[in-house]
C-alpha positions in Angstrom: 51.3 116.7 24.3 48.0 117.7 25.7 45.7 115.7 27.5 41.9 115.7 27.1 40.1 114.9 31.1 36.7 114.2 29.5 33.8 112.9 31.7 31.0 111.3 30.2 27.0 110.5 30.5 25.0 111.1 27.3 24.8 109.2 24.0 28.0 107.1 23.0 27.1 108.4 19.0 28.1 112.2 20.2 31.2 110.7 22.3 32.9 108.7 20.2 32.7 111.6 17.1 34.1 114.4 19.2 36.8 111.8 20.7 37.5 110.5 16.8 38.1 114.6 16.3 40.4 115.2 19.8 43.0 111.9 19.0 44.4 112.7 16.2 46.2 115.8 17.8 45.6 115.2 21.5 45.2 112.2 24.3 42.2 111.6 25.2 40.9 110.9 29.4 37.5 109.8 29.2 35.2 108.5 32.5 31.7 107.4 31.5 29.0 107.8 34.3 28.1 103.9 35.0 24.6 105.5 35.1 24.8 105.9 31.1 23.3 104.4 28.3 26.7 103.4 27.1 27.8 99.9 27.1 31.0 97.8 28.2 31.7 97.2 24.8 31.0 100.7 23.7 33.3 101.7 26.3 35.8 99.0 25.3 36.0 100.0 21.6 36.6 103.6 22.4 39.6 102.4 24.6 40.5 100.3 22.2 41.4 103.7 19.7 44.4 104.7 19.0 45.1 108.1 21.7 42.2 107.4 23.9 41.7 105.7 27.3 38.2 105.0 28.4 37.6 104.1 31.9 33.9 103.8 33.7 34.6 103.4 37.5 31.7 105.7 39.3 27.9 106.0 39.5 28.0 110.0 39.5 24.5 111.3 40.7 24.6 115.3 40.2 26.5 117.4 42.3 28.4 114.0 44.0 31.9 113.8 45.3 32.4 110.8 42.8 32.6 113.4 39.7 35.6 114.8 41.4 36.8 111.5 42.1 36.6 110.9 38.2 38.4 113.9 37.1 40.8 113.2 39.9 41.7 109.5 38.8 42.1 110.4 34.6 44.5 113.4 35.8 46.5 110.7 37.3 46.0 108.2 34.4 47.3 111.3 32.0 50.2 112.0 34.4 52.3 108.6 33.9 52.4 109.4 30.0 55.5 111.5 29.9 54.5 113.6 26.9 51.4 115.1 28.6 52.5 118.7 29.4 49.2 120.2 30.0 45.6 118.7 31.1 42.3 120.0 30.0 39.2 119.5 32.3 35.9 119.6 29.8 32.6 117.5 29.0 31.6 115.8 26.3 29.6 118.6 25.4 33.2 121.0 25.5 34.9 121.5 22.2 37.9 124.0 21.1 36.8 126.9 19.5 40.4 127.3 17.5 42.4 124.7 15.3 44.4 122.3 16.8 47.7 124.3 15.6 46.3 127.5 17.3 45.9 125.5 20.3 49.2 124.3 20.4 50.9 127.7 20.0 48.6 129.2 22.9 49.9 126.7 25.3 53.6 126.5 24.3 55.2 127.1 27.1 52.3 128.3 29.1 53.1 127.4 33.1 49.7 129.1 34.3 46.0 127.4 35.8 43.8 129.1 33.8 40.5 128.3 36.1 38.1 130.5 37.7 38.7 131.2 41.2 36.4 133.5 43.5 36.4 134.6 46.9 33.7 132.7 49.0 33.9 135.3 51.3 32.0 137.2 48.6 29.3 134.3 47.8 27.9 134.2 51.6 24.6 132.5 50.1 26.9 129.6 49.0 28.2 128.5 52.3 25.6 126.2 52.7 27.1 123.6 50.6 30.2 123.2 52.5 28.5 124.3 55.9 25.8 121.3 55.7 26.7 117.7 55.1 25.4 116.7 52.1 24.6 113.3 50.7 24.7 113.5 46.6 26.7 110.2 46.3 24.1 108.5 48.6 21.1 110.8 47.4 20.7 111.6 43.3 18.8 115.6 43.9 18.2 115.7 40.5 15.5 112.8 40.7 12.2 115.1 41.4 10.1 111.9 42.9 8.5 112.6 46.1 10.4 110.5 48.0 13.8 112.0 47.1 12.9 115.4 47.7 11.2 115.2 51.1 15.1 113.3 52.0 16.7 115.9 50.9 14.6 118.5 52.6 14.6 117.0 55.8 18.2 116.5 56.1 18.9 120.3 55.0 15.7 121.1 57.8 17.6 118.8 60.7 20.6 120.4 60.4 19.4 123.9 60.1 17.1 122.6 63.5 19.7 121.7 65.6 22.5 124.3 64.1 24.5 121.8 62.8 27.3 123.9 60.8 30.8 121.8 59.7 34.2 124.2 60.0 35.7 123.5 56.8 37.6 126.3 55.7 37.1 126.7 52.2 38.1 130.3 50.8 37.8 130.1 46.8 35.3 128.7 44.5 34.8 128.4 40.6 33.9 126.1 38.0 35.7 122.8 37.5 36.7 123.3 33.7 39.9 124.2 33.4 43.6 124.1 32.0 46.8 123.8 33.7 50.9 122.8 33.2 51.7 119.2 34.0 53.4 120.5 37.8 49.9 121.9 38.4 48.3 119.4 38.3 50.9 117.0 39.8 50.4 118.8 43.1 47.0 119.0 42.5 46.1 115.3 42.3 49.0 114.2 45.1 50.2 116.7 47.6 49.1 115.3 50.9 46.8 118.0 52.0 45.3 118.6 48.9 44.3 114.7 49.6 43.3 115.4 53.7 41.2 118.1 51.7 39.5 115.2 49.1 38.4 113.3 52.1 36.5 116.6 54.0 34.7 117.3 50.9 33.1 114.1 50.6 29.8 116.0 52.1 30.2 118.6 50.2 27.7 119.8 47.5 28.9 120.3 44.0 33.0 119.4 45.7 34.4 119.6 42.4 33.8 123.5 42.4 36.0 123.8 45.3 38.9 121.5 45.1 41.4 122.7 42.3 40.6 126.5 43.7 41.9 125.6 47.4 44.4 123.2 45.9 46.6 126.0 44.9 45.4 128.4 47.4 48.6 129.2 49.5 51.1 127.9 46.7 53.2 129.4 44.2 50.6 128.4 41.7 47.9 130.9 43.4 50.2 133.5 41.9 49.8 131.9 38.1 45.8 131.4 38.2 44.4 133.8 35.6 40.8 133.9 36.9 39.8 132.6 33.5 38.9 129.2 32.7 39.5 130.1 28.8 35.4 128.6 28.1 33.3 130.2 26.4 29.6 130.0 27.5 26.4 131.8 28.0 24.5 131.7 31.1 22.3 134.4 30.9 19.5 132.9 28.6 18.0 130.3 30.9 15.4 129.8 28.0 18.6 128.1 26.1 19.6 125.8 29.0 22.4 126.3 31.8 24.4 127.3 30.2 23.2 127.7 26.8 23.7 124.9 24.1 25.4 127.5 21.7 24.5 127.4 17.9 25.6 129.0 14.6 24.4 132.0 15.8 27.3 132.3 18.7 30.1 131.7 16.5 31.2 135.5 15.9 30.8 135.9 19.5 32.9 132.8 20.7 35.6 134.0 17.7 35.9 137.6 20.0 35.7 136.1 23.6 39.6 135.0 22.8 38.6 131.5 24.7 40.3 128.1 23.1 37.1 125.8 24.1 33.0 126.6 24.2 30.7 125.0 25.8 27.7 123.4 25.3 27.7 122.1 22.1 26.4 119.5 20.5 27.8 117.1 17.8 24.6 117.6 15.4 24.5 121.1 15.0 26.0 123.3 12.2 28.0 125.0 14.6 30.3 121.9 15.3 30.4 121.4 12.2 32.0 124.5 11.4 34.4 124.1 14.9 35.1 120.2 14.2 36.5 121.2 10.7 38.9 124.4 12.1 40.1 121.9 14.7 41.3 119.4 11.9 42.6 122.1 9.6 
């Protein structure tokens, strides 16, 4: 059975309709930011559904170790159910792109990571955000008050001042959405240096794009990463958000990318309408 890993911070409405969609053919892993609108008995009824398991444990302020703390913890909550033979990292605003049946056969027996995973070496401009310590969890950077900023430009300014530079090794990078077999993610989420690894990347900005990519770095599972997270998105129409919230319009091109999920979408739009009803059959 496959699991869902869904973290959460919008709307409850949205949620619980793309959840109602996911259960009847998958389990469902969701974290809800405790910055939400969504309430404890929201939260309740949605854990209270038949395939789902609703959990809301972390304040997650942008770019914060605590989102890969989230995604960390449901991987373990979907790993003591037995009948979970593959996990699936996505949003709320993620949804297949291919009936639940097509799913299915594209992951029958299917032992690879399908995740992105770069070379840092070829990102230099990036190393700043393992380099520096960084203080998301303690600092939201997406708040644009005065206050916030000058912080977060003064800590970045002290540490460039007195060449403050941490040696973590970090040697691949890549988005967080993803799809792996049940072993993958078993030594993911508890091998012990994949933990000693957790712990340096508290300070970290944006961890989440790190971990799982340096997880398997080394392993036999390096071998079995595709370099393709299996998403479709679009990322080069700023004007449309980042990345784009997709609409009717995308759906021949999301049908030819050969990708089982697409992201953004939301819940209101014709195109999930179309993508909610091919998922049910």
């Amino acid at each position: 059975m496959h699991a869902m890993i869904i973290t959460a911070y919008q709307a409850y409405e949205p949620l619980r309709r793309m959840v109602e969609a996911l259960r009847q053919r998958t389990l469902c892993f969701i974290h809800i930011d405790a910055k939400s609108s969504i309430t404890a008995q929201q939260i309740a009824q949605l854990d209270a559904l038949e395939n789902v398991h609703a959990i809301c444990r972390y304040k997650i302020n942008w770019g914060s170790i605590y989102h890969l703390h989230a995604l960390l913890d449901l991987c373990r909550m979907a790993l003591e159910d037995a009948r979970v033979t593959h996990l699936h990292l996505i949003s709320a605003q993620d949804f297949p792109c291919v009936s639940a049946n097509d799913f299915e056969r594209f992951f029958e027996g299917d032992e690879r990571v399908h995740m992105q995973s770069l070379a840092t070496a070829d990102y230099p401009e990036l190393a700043h955000r393992y380099e520096h310590f960084h203080f998301m969890h303690l600092l939201n950077y997406r708040d644009m008050s005065e206050s916030t900023q000058n912080w977060v430009g003064r800590i970045d300014r002290w540490q460039d001042m007195l060449h403050i530079r941490r040696r973590l090794p970090i040697a691949r990078k890549g988005l967080v959405w993803m799809s792996m077999p049940r072993a993958a993610a078993q030594h993911a989420v508890n091998a012990r240096q994949n933990m000693r690894m957790l712990r340096k990347l508290r300070y970290t900005y944006i961890p989440e794009e790190f971990y799982f990519q340096n997880a398997f770095a080394g392993t036999a599972w390096e071998e079995k990463i595709t370099g393709c997270e299996l998403r479709f998105s679009v990322w080069d129409q700023p004007q449309r958000g980042m990345p784009a919230l997709l609409d009717a319009d995308d759906l021949a091109a999301i049908d030819q990318s050969g990708c089982v999920f697409c992201r953004k979408v939301n819940t209101d739009t014709g195109l999930y309408e179309i993508l909610e009803r091919r998922w049910l059959g």
